[in-house]
Each structure stands twice: as C-alpha cells, then as structure tokens.
C-alpha positions in Angstrom: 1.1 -31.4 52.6 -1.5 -32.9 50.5 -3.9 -29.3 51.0 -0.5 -27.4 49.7 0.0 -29.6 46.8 -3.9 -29.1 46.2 -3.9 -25.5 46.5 -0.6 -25.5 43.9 -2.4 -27.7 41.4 -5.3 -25.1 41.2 -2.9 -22.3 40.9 -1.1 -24.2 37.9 -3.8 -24.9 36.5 -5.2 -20.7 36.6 -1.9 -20.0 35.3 -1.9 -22.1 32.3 -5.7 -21.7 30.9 -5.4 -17.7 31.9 -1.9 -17.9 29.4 -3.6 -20.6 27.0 -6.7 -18.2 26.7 -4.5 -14.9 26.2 -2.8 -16.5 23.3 -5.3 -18.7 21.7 -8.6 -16.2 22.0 -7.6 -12.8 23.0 -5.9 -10.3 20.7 -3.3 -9.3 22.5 -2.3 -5.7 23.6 0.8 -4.2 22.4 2.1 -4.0 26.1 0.7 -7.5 27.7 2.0 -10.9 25.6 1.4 -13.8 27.8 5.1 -14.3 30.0 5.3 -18.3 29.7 4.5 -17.9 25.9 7.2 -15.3 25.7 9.7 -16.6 27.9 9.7 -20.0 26.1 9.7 -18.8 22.9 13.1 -16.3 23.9 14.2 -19.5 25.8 14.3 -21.8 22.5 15.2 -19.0 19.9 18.3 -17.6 20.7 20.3 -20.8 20.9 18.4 -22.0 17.7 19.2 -18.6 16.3 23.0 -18.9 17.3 23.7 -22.6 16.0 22.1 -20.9 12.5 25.2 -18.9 12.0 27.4 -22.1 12.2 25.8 -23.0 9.4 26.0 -22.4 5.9 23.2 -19.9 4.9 20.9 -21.9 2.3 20.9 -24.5 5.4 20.4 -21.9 8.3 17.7 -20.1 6.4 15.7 -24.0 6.5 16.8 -24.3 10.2 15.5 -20.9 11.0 12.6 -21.8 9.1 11.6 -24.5 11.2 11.2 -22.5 14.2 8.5 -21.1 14.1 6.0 -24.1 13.5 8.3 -26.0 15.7 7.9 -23.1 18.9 4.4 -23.7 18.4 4.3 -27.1 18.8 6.5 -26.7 22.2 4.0 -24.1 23.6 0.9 -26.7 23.1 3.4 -29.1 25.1 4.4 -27.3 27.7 0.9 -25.8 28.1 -0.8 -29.3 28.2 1.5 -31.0 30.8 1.1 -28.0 32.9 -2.1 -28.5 33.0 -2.5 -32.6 33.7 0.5 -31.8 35.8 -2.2 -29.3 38.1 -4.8 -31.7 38.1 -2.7 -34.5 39.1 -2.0 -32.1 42.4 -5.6 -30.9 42.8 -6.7 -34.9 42.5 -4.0 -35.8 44.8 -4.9 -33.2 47.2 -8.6 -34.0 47.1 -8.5 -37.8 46.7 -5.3 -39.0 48.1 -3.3 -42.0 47.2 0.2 -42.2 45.5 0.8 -38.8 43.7 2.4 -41.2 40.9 -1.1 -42.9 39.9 -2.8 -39.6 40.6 -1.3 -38.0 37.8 -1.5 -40.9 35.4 -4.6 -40.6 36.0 -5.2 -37.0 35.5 -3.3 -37.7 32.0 -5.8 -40.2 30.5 -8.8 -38.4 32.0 -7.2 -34.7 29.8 -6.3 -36.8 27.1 -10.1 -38.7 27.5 -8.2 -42.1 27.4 -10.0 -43.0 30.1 -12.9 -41.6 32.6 -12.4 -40.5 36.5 -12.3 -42.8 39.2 -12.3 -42.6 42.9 -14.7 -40.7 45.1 -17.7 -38.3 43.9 -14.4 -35.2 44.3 -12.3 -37.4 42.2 -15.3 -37.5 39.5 -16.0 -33.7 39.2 -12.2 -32.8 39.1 -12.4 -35.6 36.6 -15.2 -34.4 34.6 -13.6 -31.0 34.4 -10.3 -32.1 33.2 -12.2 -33.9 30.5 -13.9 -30.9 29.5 -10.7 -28.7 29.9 -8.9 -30.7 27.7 -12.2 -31.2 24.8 -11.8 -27.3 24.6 -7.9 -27.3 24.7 -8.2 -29.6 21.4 -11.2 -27.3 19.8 -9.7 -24.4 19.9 -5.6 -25.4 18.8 -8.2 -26.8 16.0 -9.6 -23.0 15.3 -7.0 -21.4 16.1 -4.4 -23.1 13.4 -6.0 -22.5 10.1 -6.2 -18.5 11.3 -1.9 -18.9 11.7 -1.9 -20.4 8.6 -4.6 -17.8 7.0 -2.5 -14.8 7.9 0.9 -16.8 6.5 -0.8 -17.3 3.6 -1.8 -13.9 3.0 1.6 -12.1 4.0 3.3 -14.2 1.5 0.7 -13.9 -1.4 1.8 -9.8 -1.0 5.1 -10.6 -0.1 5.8 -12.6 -3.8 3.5 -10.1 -5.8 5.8 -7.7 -4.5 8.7 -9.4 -5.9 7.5 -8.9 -8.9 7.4 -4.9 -8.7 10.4 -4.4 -6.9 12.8 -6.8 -7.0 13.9 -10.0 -4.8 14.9 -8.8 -2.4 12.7 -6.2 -3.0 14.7 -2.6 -3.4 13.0 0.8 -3.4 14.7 2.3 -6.5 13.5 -0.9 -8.7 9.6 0.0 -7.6 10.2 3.6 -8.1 11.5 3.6 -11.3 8.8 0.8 -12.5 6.2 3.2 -11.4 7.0 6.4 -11.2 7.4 7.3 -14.7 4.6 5.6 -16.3 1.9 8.3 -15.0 3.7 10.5 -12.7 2.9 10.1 -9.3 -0.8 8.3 -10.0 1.2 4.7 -10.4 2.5 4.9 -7.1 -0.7 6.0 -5.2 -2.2 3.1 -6.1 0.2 0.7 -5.2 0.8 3.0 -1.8 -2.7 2.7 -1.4 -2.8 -1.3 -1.8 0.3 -1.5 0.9 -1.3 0.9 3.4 -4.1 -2.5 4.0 -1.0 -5.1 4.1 0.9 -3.0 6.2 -2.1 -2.8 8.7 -3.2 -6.8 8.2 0.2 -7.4 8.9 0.1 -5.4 12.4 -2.8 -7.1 13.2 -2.3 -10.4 12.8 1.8 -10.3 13.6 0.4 -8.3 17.3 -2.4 -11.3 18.0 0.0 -14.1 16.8 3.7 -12.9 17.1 5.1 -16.6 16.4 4.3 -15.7 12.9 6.8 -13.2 12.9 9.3 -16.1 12.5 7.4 -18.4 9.9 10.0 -16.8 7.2 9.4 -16.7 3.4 9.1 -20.0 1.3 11.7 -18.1 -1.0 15.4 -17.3 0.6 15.7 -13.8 -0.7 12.3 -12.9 0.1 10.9 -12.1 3.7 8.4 -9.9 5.5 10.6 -7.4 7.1 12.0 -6.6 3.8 9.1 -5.9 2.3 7.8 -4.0 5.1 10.7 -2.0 4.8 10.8 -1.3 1.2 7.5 0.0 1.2 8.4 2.1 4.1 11.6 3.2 2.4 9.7 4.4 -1.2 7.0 6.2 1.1 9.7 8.2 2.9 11.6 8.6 -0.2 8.0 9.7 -2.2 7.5 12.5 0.9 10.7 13.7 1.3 11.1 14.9 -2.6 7.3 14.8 -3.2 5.2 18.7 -2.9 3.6 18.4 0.4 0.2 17.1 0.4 0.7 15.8 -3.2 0.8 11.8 -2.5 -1.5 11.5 0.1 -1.2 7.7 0.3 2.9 8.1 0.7 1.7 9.7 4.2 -1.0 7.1 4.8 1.4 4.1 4.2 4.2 5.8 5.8 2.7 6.5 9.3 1.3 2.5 9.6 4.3 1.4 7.9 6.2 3.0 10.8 3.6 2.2 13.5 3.7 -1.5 12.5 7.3 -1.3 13.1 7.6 0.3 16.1 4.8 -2.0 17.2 6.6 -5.3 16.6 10.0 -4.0 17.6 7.9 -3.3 21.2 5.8 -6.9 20.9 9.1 -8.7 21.1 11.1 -6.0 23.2 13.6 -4.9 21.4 15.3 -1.9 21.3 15.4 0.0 18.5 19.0 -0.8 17.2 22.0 0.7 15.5 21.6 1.4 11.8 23.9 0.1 9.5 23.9 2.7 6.3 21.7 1.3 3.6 21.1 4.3 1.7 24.7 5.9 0.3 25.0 9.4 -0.7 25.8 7.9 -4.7 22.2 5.6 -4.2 20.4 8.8 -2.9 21.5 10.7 -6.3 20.6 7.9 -8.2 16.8 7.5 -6.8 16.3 11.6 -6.9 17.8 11.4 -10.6 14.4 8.9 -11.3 12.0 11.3 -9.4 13.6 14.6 -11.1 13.6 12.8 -14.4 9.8 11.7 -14.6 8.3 15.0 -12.3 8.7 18.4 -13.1 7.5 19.6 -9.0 10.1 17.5 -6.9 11.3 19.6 -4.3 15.1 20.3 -4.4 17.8 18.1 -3.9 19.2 19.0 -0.3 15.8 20.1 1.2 14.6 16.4 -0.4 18.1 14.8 1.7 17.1 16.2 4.8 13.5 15.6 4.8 14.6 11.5 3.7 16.9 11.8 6.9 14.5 12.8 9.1 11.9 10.4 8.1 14.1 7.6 8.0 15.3 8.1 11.8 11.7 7.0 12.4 11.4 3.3 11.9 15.1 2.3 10.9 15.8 1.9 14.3 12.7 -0.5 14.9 13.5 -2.3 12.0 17.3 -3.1 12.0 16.5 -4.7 15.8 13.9 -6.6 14.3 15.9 -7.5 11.7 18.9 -8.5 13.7 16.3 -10.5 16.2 14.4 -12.8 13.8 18.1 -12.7 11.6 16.1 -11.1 8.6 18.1 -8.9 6.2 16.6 -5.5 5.4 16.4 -4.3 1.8 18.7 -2.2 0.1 17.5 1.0 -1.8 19.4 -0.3 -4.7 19.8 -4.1 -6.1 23.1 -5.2 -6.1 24.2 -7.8 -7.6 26.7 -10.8 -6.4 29.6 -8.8 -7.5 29.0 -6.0 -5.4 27.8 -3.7 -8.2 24.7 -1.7 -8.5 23.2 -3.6 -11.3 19.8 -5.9 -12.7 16.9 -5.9 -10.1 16.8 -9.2 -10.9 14.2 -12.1 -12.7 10.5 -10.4 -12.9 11.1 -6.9 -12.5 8.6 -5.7 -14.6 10.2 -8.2 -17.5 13.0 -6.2 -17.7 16.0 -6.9 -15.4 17.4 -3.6 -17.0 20.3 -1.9 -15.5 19.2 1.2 -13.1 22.6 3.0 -12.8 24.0 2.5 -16.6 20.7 3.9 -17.2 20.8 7.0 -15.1 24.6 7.3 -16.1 24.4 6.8 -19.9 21.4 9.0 -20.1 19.5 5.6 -21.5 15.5 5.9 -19.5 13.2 6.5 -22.5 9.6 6.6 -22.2 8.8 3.1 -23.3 11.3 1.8 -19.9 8.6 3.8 -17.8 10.5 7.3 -17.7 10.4 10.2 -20.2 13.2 11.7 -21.2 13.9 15.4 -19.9 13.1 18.3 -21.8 
C-alpha cells in the first residue's frame, strides 16, 4: 500500500511541476496549454460568468473583473497543495508512520516552516521539497511583474486608442479623424503603430492567456474591441483602398486576424455566429468618408464585396471570443444611448462632432479633417 501511495506521490508531483513549468517558464504553443491550468480556469469561469448576468452591468463588469487576478491566485493554490499533497505520499511511502503527520510534515518542510525529519530518505525527500518549493516562490515572483507588464501595456494602447476612435472605439470615428487630413498617409501610420500591438498582444495573450480576462480599468473600453476596430478599419481601408496602395492596411489586417484566430483556438472556441454590426446605411456612411477625402477608391459594390469577404475572416473568431470572456465588440458607428448614430463621444479628436448630420447635411470641411468634393 504504502509503495502505491509512494509511486502516486511521485506521479503528482511530475504532474504538477511539468504543468507549473509549462505555464510559468515556457511560452506556450498555440495547440498545447497546460490541461489542469485550463480545466480549472473553464471550471471557475463559467459559473462566475453566469452569476455576472444576474447582475446589474456596472456591478458585473467589477465582478468579471476580479476574475482574472482571482483564477490566478486559485491556480498557485491548487498547484502548491498538489504538490505538498505528493510529497506527503512519497514521504509516507518511503518513511512510514501515520499519513496524517507525513503530510504535515511535507507542508512545513514546502512552505520552509520547518526542516525534514526522520531517516536519511526522509531528509533528501525533505531537502528537495524545500528546494521545490524556494523555486515555486522565485519564479510566481518573476513571473508576476511580466502579467502585470503586458496588462500594463495593452491598456496604455487600449486608452490612446480611445482617444482616436472613440469609447468604445468605432471604426468610422478613426476613419474620418484620419483619413482626410493627408489622404491615406494618416492612416498608415497609425496602421503601422497597431500592426506591433496587435502582434505584442498575440504574444503575450498566447504565453499568458489569463490575461485575456484582466478586462479594462474603464467599462466601455476593452481589448477585444480594440482589436476589432483596428481589424474592422484595415478591412474597410483594403476593400475600398487601390490594391497595393496601403500596404500597412494588409500588414495589420493579416496579424490582426491571426491574433484572433489564434486566441479564439487558445481557449477553444468555435468561431461563433455573427450578429450584424455593420448595416448597409453604416456601410454608405463610412464609403461616403473614403469617397469624400480620396479621389482612387474603388467603386462602391466591388468595395461591399471585397469588406464581405474580408470580414468572414476573423468575425467569426471574434464574436466567440467576445461572447466567452462576455466582451462586447465595437460597432462601425457610435451610437449613442438613444439608439441614434450620433457624437463619438468625449476625446474624439476634441470634437465629439456628429458623423452622419455631417455626411447628410453635406457639413465635413477641411478644417474637421475632410475636404470638400470638387
């Protein structure tokens, strides 16, 4: 009995450093996330997602927002009494004497409350528990201002987006803000400055998918939706841009979409059923700011069929992450509370101006970023 139990305490105790090093040191493959780590974290979110709907939303968006730090926590846990929980066996099977004081023991020698007793066996299994649990501490020590780091970062983008487009952000606000101002050159740029957040955001969200549900400090703010909006103006910039004209609208569209489709397969989803964010009305709007500040946008229909297509690429993979970590995606347009296509809201560019009276009363002059059309 006691050889079993000994031989099941090293087994426990492979298991847990093998999934403690996977997700504390290794970046992680797309395809191989660590089961216990994923289990528990599906395990303690879905309930925790479902009591967030009986509540009312400012207080389910804080709820939600203590998951993520709180799943953490719960993985350390689990992960730690796993493993004074394998030694207790393996001193058991080893040393004998009541499994009881065994793994009280084994608990004081992890936690280096106190140092191994017993026979020379009892000392060595002793002396590596001690040193397992030194490096459990050192590394949860590295390993949380890196978690923090990446939050930090994804946020910093996420509110200077805010700024440009809107919160929540909305492609139409970013396109008309830059668009106009020097043609398609505005827009490169700020392509151009996405394309690296896009693929930090892979990265990091790939090695530490836990901070896919640290959510935004703001309530109408999050990471999906800005991952989506820039998305949304790259296809929108290729479908009624010349071909080959806005190279960084291809760049930022292809890891925007692999970033995506990435996540979506990190916490296996599939991709889910689109609800319609993009109206035929919204669609005549935004090619109404692209035809007004170009003079080489392609035509209208080719430009709706080429949007079509592109968006079939990543809005699956987005709405089912959006539905999983209950994050709402962006609209094309702002709307306002009434319903009504209206201000993009505080910090847009200074203005808060009014896209569709705009478009409708013939009102975009040069000095609100579009020139007038000949």
């Amino acid at each position: 009995m006691r050889l079993v139990a000994g031989i099941f305490g090293v087994a426990v105790i492979l298991v847990m450093l093998s999934e403690f090093f996977v997700t504390f040191l290794l970046p992680r493959r797309v395809r191989r996330d660590p089961r216990i780590a994923r289990g528990l974290g599906r395990l303690l979110w879905l309930p925790w997602r479902a009591l967030s709907r009986r509540l009312s939303p400012a207080l389910a968006d804080t709820w939600l927002g203590f998951f993520g730090p709180f799943a953490l926590l719960f993985q350390l846990i689990v992960w730690t009494l796993g493993l004074m929980v394998g030694y207790g066996l393996l001193e058991w099977g080893a040393v004998g004497g009541s499994f009881g004081a065994r793994l009280l023991s084994s608990s004081g020698v992890f936690l280096s409350a106190e140092g191994p007793s017993g026979s020379t066996t009892g000392h060595l299994i002793g002396l590596f528990e001690a040193a397992t649990g030194v490096g459990v501490v050192f590394i949860v020590i590295g390993y949380l201002p890196a978690v923090y780091a990446s939050f930090s970062r994804r946020e910093t983008a996420v509110s200077q987006l805010a700024t440009r487009a809107g919160s929540p952000p909305a492609a139409g606000v970013l396109l008309h803000q830059a668009i106009g101002r020097q043609r398609w050159r505005e827009l490169e740029r700020e392509l151009q400055s996405w394309e690296e957040w896009a693929a930090e955001l892979m990265e990091t969200h790939l090695s530490y998918p836990l901070l896919g549900f640290y959510r935004s400090q703001h309530v109408n703010q999050n990471w999906l939706a800005a991952l989506t909006a820039m998305v949304d103006v790259s296809a929108f910039v290729k479908a009624t841009a010349p071909e080959g004209k806005v190279p960084p609208a291809d760049v930022t569209f292809a890891i925007g979409r692999h970033a995506l489709a990435d996540l979506a397969l990190q916490f296996r989803l599939a991709p889910g059923v689109v609800q319609e964010r993009l109206t035929a009305d919204d669609f005549d709007q935004l090619y109404a700011i692209v035809e007004t500040a170009t003079d080489d946008s392609v035509g209208r229909e080719t430009a709706h069929d080429r949007l079509r297509e592109l968006r079939e690429q990543y809005e699956p993979n987005a709405e089912a992450l959006g539905r999983f970590l209950a994050l709402d995606l962006p609209r094309w347009l702002p709307v306002e509370r009434g319903g009504s296509v209206g201000k993009p809201g505080v910090g847009v560019g200074g203005y808060g101006r009014d896209l569709v009276g705009q478009l409708a009363g013939g009102k975009i002059r040069e000095r609100d970023g579009l020139e007038n059309s000949p």
